[in-house]
N, C-alpha and C positions, 0 to 999 in steps of 0.2 A: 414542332413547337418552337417558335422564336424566342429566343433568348429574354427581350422584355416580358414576354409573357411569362415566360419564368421567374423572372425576378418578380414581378407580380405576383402571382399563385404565393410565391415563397413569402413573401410581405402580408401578404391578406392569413393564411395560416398563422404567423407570428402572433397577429394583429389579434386575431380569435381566440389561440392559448391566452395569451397574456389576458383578454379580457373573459375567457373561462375560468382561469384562475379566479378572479374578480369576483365573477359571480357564484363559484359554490363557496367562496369565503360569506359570499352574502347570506345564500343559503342557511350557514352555521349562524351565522350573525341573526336574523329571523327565528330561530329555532330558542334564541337566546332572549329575545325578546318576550315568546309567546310562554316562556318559563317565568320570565318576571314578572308579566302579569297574572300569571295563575299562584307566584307562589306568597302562602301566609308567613309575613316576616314573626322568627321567634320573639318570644319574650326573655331577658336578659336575665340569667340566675339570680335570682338575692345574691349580695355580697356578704359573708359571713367573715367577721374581722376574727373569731374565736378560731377560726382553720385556716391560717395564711401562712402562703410558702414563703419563703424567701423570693425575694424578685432583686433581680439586680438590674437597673436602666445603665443602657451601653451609649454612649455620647460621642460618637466619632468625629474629630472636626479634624481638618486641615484649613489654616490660613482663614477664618471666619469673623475677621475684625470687627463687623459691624453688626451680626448676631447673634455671639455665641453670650455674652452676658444676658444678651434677652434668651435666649435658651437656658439658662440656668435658673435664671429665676424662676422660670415657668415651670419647671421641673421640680424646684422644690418645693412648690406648690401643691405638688402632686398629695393626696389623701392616702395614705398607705400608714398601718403602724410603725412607729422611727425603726426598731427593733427589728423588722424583716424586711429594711428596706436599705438599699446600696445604690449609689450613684457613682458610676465609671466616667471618667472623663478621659476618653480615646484621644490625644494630641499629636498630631503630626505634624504642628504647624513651623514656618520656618522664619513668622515675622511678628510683630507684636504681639499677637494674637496669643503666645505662649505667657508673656508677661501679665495682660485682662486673667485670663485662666486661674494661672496660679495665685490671684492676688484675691479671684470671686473662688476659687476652692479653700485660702485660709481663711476667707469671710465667714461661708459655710458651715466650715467643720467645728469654726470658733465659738458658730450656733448651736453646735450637737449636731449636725447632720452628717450621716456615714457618707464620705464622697473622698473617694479616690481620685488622683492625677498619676495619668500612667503618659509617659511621654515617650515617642520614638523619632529616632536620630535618621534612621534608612528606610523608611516608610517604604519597606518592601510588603508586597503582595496590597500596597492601597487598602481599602478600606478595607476589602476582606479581612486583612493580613491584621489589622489594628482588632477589629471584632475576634478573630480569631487569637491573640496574643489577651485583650481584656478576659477571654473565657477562663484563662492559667489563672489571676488572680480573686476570682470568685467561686463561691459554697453554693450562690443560689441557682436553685432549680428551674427559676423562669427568667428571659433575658428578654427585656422590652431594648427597644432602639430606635432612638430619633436623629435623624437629621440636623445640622443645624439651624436652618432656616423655620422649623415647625413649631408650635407653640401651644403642648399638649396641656388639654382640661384636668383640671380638679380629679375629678373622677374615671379619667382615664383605667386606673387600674381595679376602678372596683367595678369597670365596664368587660373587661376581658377577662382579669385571672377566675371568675366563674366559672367562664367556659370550658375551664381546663379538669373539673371536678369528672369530663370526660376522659379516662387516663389512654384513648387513642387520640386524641386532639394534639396535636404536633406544633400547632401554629395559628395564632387569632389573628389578624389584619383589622386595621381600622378605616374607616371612609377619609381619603383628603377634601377639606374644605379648604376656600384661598381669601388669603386675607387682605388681597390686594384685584382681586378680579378686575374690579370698573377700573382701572387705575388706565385703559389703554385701549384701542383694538386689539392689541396682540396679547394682550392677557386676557381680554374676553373670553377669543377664539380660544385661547388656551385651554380655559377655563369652560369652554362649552362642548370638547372635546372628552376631558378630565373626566366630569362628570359621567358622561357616558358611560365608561372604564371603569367609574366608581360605585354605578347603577347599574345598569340592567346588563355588562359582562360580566361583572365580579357577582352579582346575585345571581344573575343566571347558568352560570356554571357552578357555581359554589352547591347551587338548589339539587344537583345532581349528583353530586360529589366528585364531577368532575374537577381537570386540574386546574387552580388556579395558582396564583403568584404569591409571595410577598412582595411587596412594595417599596422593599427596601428603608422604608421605616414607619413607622406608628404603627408596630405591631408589635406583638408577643409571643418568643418561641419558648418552648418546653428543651431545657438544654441537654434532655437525652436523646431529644430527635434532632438536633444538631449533632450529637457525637451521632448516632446510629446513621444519618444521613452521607457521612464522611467528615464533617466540619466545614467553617467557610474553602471555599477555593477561589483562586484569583486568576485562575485561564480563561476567562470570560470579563467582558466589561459589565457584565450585568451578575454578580456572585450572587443576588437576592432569587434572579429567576433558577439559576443552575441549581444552589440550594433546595428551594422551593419541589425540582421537580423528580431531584436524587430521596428527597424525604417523601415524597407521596409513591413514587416506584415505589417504598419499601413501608407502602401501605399506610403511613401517616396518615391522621384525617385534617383538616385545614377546615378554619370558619372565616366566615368573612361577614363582617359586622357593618352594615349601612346607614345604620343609626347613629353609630360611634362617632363621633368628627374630632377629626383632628387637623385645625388647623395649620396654611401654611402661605408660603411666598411662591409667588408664582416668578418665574424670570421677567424682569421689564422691557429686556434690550433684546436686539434680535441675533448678535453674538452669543451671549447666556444661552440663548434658546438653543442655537445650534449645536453648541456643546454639550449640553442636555439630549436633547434627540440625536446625535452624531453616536453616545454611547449607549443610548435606549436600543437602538437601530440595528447598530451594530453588536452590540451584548447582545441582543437577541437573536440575530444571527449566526452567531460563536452559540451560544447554547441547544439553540436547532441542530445544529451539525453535530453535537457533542452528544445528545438524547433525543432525536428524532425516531433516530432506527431504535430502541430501547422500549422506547412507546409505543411501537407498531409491532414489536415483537413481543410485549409484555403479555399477562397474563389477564391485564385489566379487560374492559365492556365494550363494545363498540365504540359506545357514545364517548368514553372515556379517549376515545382513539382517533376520532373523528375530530372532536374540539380538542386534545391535544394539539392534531396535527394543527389546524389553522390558526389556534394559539402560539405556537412556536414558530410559523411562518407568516405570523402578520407582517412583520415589519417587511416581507417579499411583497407584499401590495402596492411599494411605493418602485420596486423593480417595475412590476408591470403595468403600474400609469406612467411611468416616464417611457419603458419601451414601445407601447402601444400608442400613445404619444407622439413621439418620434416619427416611427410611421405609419402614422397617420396621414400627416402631410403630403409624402408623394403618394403615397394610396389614393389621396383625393386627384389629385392629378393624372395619375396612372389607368385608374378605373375608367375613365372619363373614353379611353382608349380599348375597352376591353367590357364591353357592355354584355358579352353575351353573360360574363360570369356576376353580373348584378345580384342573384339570388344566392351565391357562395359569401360575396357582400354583407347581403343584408342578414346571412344566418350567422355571419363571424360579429357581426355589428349590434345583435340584438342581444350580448350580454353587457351591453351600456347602460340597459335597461336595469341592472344590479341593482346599481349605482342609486335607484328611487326606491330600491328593497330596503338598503342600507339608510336611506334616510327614517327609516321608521326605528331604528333603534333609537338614532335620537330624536326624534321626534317624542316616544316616548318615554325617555330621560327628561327632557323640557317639560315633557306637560307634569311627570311626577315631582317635578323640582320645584312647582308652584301651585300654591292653594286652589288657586284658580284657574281652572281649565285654560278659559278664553286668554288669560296670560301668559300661560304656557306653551301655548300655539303660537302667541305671536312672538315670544323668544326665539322659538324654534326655525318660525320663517326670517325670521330678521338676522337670521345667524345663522345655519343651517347653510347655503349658498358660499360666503365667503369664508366659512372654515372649511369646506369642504373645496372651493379655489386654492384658498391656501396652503390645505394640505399636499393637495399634486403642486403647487407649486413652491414647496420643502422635497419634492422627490427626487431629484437630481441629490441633493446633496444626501439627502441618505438614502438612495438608490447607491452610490455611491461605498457609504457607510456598510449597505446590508453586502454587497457586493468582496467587500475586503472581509467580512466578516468568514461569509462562505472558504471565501480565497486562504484564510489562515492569517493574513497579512495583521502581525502585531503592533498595537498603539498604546501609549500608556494611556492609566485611568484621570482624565481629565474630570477633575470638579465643576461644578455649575456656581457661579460666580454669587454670592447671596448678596442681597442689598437692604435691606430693614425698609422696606417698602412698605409701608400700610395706607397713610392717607395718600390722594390726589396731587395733594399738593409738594409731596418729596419728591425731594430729583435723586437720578443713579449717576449724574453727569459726574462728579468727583470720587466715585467709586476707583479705589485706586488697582484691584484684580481686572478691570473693566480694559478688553481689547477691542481698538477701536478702531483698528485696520480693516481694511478691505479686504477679502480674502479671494482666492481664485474661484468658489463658487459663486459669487457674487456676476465676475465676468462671464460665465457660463450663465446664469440665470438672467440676468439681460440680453443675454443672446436668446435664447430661449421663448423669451418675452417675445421677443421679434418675429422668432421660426414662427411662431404660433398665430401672433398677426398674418402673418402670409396663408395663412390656413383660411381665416377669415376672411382675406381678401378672394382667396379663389373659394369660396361659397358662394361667393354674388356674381365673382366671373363666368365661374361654370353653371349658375343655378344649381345648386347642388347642395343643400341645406342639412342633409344628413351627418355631418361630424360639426355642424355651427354651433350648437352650446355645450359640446364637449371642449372644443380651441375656443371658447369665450371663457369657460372655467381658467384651462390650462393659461390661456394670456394674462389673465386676471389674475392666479396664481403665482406665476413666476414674475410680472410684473409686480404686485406687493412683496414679494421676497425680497427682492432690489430694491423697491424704494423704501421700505425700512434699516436695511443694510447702508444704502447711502444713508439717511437721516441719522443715521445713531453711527453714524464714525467720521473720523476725524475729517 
């Protein structure tokens, strides 16, 4: 056997894993769909104000100058009796933002409202560390937690502390709605992703009692399944999933409520964005490695074990569309020399196929998101295509991200930059958190753009159409990566 033949064989094998992987993720993925549409969404307990715990709302901000006022207010909005009800304001900021705080907590309290300011100097252990230090100065028995950019309803807590009248209930989550969706392409796509994640995965594993997340906020934890769980931890960039899945190992039950919305901001810029998915990617990765083997060796259901697994390894999907990817390229070239093995080809090649499995989970997210069927569908094809370009072409850089995660390789917890986005017509351009450099993926992702053109050029070279709308995806992907990246920096 010749040497190129080998490197062949060895390429086409790669080429096949990485796209098997692809497709029993899809597998799970479909299994998750055909649960949302069989399952009857519960009815929401009465709220009974004569039997209310304590709740205490945890407020974590760091450096949040242009939302956390609007987070406050919307919080004391909130319908809960004054008497069992606490508002933490978690501070770890290091710029005005401490001055707004202190000046809307003596406004507050001036009003009667119980609202604490608890402020830290070493913002050790990030946000965990701040959730985890506000637990020392609270009695109450349910910890809600928002974000700063979100901007919780009225009713918020007489939507979830119900569900806790189940004394195994550990942990309630609420639906993210965005209050800035239209505002862009990249917060469409954002936003037509979200959903998905917010519909038919979080229902359809929740329907089973399989494991799901917290969200890291707009939810409601029961603060004995926080102590029983371990408490926050900060050796993960994602502390809401590691939480999450230390509390359900020790048999917690978890709801997840679709009805519930909680609005919020989506990122505008395509900086924000990547620092947002850089620690999504990678926290997920860090938590894989930390409770994968734990889950496979628990005591839990198959099914429990099966969606675990591709739950903790999603963010690995953006490993195997960038490696597969990759080469792809001389595969197309290579093959072209080595015809006899055409049917090893096409059996490594037909988990591309996945890839139209997966389109029906959103597909049926779209059409559930709208009254109207025939609306639904054409959200779905009008978007569908370019989030799905888009997202192989964010792979490299959190291919990259899931990559250090595995590796151990430590980063601090970077924040996602908030900007008070609501109408069309607000700019993020004087956002003063806002980094508008260029960064080394960007150089890589134009190149990319490029590899991938050449894919498409030798399709028409060699007539050989079989990997052409996979390198039109990829091109089209990593070429809008870049030219958002250019447009939104200096």
């Amino acid at each position: 056997m010749e040497y190129t033949e080998i490197i062949f064989l060895t390429i086409i094998v790669i080429f096949g894993l990485s796209l098997l992987f692809i497709g029993l993720y899809s597998i799970a993925q479909i299994q998750l769909v055909f649960r949302y549409l069989n399952f009857n969404k519960k009815s929401i307990p009465v709220f009974d104000e004569k039997s209310c715990p304590i709740v205490c709302i945890q407020l974590p901000i760091y450096n949040e100058l242009y939302v956390s006022k609007r987070l406050l207010g919307a919080v004391t909005k909130i319908k809960y009796p004054a008497d069992r009800l606490e508002i933490q304001i978690l501070d770890d900021s290091t710029d005005e933002t401490q001055d707004i705080l202190k000046k809307e907590v003596e406004h507050y309290i001036s009003k009667g409202i119980n609202m604490t300011y608890v402020h830290r100097i070493d913002r050790k252990g990030y946000k965990a560390g701040a959730l985890k230090e506000g637990l020392v100065f609270t009695q109450a028995d349910f910890i809600a937690i928002f974000d700063a950019d979100f901007i919780p309803s009225e009713d918020f807590l007489h939507n979830t502390i119900p569900q806790f009248k189940n004394e195994k209930v550990g942990m309630v989550q609420t639906c993210w709605e965005h209050i800035n969706k239209n505002y862009s392409l990249l917060t469409k796509l954002q936003a037509f992703g979200l959903d998905a994640h917010f519909s038919v995965e979080q229902v359809g594993r929740n329907s089973k009692n399989n494991f799901i997340n917290f969200n890291g906020t707009a939810g409601v934890w029961r603060k004995a399944c926080i102590k029983d769980a371990g408490g926050w931890n900060a050796d993960t960039l994602t502390e809401d999933l590691d939480l999450s899945y230390r509390a359900q190992l020790k048999n917690w039950e978890f709801v997840y409520l679709e009805n519930v919305k909680s609005p919020a901001e989506l990122p505008p810029v395509m900086s924000a964005l990547r620092s947002q998915q850089y620690r999504w990617t990678k926290g997920g990765a860090e938590t894989a490695k930390k409770h994968l083997w734990k889950v496979l060796t628990s005591g839990k259901s198959f099914s429990d074990k099966w969606h675990g697994f591709f739950h903790l390894l999603n963010s690995s999907i953006f490993v195997c569309i960038l490696l597969s990817g990759i080469i792809s390229v001389p595969l197309l070239f290579l093959k072209q020399d080595f015809k006899q093995y055409d049917q090893l080809f096409l059996f490594s090649s037909v988990f591309l196929l996945s890839f139209i499995s997966i389109s029906a989970l959103y597909a049926v997210s779209s059409i559930h998101k709208h009254e109207r069927k025939r609306k639904g569908w054409l959200y779905f094809i009008t978007h569908f295509p370019l989030f799905l370009s888009f997202s192989m072409g964010l792979s490299f850089h959190n291919a990259t991200a899931v990559i250090e995660g595995y590796l151990g390789k430590k980063t601090p917890f970077v924040r996602t930059p908030k900007f008070n986005i609501q109408a069309n017509t607000d700019s993020w351009k004087k956002n003063s958190y806002l980094s508008k450099n260029l960064n080394i993926y960007s150089i890589f992702e134009a190149f990319l753009f490029l590899y991938f053109l050449v894919g498409l050029v030798a399709a028409f070279t060699f007539k050989d159409f079989s990997l052409f709308f996979y390198h039109v995806l990829l091109s089209t992907g990593f070429g809008l990566v870049f030219f958002y990246s250019i447009k939104q920096s200096k």
